[in-house]
N, C-alpha and C positions, 0 to 999 in steps of 0.2 A: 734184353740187354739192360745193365743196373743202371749205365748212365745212360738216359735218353738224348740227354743234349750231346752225346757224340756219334750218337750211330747217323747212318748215312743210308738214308731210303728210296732217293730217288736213281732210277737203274741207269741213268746216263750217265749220274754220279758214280754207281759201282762199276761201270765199263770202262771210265776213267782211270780209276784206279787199277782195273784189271791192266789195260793199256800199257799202263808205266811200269807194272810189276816186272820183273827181271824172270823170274822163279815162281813159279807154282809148288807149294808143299802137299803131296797126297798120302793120304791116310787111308790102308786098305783093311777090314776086320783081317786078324790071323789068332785063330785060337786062343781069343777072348781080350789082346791088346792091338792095338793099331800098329799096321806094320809102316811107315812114313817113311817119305824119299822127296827130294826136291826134282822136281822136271821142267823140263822146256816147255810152253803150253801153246795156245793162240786160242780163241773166243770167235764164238760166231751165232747167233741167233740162238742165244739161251743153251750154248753147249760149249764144253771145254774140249779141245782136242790137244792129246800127246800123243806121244813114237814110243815104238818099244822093239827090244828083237821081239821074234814071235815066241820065242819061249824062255823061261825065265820066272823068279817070285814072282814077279807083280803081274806077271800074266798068268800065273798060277792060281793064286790069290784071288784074282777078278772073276775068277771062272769058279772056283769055290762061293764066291760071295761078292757078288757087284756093286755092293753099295760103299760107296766110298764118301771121304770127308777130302776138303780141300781149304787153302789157304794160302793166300797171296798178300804182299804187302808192299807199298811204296813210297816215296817221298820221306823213307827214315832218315832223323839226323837225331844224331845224342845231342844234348847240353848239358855238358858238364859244372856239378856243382861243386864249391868249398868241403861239402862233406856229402857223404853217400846219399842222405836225404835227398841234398840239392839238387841232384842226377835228376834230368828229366829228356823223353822221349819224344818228337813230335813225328809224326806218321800217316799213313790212311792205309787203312789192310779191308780184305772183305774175307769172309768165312764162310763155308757153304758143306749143303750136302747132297748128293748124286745117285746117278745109276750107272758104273760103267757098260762100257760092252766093246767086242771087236768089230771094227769096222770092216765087213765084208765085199760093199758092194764100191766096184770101183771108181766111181767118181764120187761119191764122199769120201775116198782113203784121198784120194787128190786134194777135194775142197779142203778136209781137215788138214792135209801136209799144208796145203797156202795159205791154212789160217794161222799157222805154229809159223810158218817163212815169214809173212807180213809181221804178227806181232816180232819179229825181231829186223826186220828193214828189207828185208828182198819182196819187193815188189812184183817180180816177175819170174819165177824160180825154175829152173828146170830140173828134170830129174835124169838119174841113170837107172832104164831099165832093169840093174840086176840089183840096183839099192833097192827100188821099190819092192822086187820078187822077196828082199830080205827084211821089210819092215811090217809092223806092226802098227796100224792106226787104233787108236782107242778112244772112242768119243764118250763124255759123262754129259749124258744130259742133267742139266741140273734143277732138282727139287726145289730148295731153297741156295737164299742168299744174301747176304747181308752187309753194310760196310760199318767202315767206323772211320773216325777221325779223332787225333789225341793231339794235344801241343795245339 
């Protein structure tokens, strides 16, 4: 990172920011550019879990190539300047990179659905057995990871 004074190294810090993030942005290789979609996520012991149908690009894609990039961001607010210059950003995002895969074995498809329910407020989530027959868990463990803070 060029600026050192904003990046963001300690990991309670970047769970922080994962926390507050709305949107997870993933980046899957597809014949030599990144294919990127924003998704629902949740965090749990150094792994990102999302939903997918079971078949579909991005399940397509992971299964040609599982290394994926990601990207989360929170706390944006613009400040608007007098002239284009003046415009300024302040934020905290983190950026990373992974190993997808499909989640097969059935209580991690669970763990990961209540990790993705909690990061957005359901504490106690139930499911319908024919939603689950129809979903797709995907867990990236992740390599690296990093944050930043601007503003």
């Amino acid at each position: 990172m060029r600026r050192s004074d904003r990046e963001v190294t300690d990991k309670k810090e970047i769970e922080g920011i994962l926390s507050r993030a709305q949107v997870l942005y993933l980046g899957i290789p597809d014949e030599g550019a990144p294919y990127t979609l924003p998704v629902c996520f949740g965090y749990e012991e150094d792994t990102l879990y999302v939903h997918s149908a079971p078949a579909g690009a991005k399940i397509d894609l992971m299964r040609t190539d599982p290394r994926v990039g990601f990207a989360a961001h929170a706390d944006l607010e613009i400040a608007a300047g007098k002239t284009a210059c003046d415009f300024n950003a302040r934020a905290a995002s983190v950026v990373g990179r992974g190993t997808a895969r499909i989640v097969e074995d059935a209580k991690e498809r669970i763990r990961g659905l209540n990790a993705i329910m909690r990061h957005y407020g359901a504490a106690q989530p139930t499911y319908r057995q024919e939603s689950l027959a129809r979903t797709c868990v995907i867990a990236i463990d992740i390599d690296s990871i990093r944050g930043k803070r601007v503003g």
